[in-house]
Structures are given as C-alpha cells and as structure tokens.
C-alpha positions in Angstrom: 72.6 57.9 138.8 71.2 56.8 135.5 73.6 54.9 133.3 73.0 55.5 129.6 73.9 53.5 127.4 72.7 54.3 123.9 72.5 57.7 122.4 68.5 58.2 121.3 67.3 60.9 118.9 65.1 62.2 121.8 68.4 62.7 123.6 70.3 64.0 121.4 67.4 66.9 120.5 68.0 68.1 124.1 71.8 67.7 124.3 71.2 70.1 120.7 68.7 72.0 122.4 70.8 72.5 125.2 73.9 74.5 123.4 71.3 75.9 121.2 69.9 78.0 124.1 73.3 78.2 125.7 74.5 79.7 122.3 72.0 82.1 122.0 72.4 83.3 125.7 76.3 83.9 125.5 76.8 87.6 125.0 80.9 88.7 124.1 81.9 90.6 127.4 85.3 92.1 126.7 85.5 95.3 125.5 85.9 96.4 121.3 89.7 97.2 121.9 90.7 94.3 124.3 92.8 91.8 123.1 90.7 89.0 124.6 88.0 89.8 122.8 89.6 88.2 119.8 90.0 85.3 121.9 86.0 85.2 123.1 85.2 85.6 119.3 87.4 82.4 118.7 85.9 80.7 121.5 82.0 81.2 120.1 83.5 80.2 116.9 84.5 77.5 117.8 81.8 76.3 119.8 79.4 77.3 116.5 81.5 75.3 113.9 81.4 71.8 116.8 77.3 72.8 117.2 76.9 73.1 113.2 78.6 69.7 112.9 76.2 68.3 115.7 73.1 69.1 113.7 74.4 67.7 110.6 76.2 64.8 112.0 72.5 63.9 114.5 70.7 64.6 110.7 72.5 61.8 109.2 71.6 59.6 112.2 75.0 59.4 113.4 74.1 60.5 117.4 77.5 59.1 118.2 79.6 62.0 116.4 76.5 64.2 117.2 77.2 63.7 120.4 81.2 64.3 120.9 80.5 67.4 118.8 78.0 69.0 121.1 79.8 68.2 124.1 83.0 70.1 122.3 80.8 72.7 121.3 79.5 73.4 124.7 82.5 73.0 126.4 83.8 76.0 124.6 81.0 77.9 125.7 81.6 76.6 129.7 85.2 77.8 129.5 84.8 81.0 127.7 81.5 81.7 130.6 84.4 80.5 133.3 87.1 82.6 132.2 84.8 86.1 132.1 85.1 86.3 128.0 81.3 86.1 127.8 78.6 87.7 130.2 76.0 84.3 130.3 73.8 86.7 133.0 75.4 84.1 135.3 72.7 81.2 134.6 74.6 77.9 136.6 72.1 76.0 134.8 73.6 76.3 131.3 76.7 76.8 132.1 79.5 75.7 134.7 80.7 79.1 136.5 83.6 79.1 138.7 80.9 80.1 142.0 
C-alpha cells in the first residue's frame, strides 16, 4: 500500500475529478411523492455544497481543507448510492454499494 503523505495539486484534481463524475452519475431514485425523496435531495445537496467548497478551498491552494471537503462530499453520495436514494446504474467503481 502506498503511504501518502502530502496532498499534491495533481492529486487533488483527481480526488475532484472523482466526485465530479460521481456527481454527475447520481440520478434521484425515489419516486416525486415519496418522502425519502426529500431526503435524497438533501443528500445531493449536501454532497454539492462539500464539492463547491473543495474547488474553492483546492483554488486557493489549501489541498488540506480541499481534501476533507471532497471526501465529505463524496461520502454523501456513497451513503445515499448505499441506502437505494439514488440509482448510480450500480458502478462499484465510483461508489461503495452494499454488494
């Protein structure tokens, strides 16, 4: 296993890139009148407010808040994938499903 031990601007660009396309894959998959599609809308809100503050924080050259803030962010988008309140076409690459 590599150890890392400093966060590089090449690194962060793919930890960004990352939740970008894992962002742009997550689709809402409860129904219009179900209450937990409130809750998948808070979930992708949330996990766009930590990925907007992970651009701005890695455009400031601070990869260290960068970096807790895109983990957040996609963490977000892992549980809402795990708990069924987005469809994410099951891809286990971007995202940690339950099988």
């Amino acid at each position: 296993m590599e150890i890392i031990t400093e966060i590089t601007r090449e690194r962060m660009e793919k930890y960004l890139d990352t939740t970008s396309r894992a962002l742009n894959k997550v689709e809402i998959a409860p129904p219009p009148r179900s209450h937990l599609k409130k809750l998948a809308e808070d979930f992708l809100a949330m996990a766009m407010s930590y990925f907007m503050d992970a651009k701005a924080f890695a455009k400031e050259g601070n990869y260290v808040l960068a970096y807790g803030a895109v983990n957040y962010a996609h963490g977000w988008l892992d549980a809402g994938a795990r708990m069924g309140l987005f469809d994410v076409e099951e891809d286990d690459q971007l995202f940690t499903l339950a099988e």
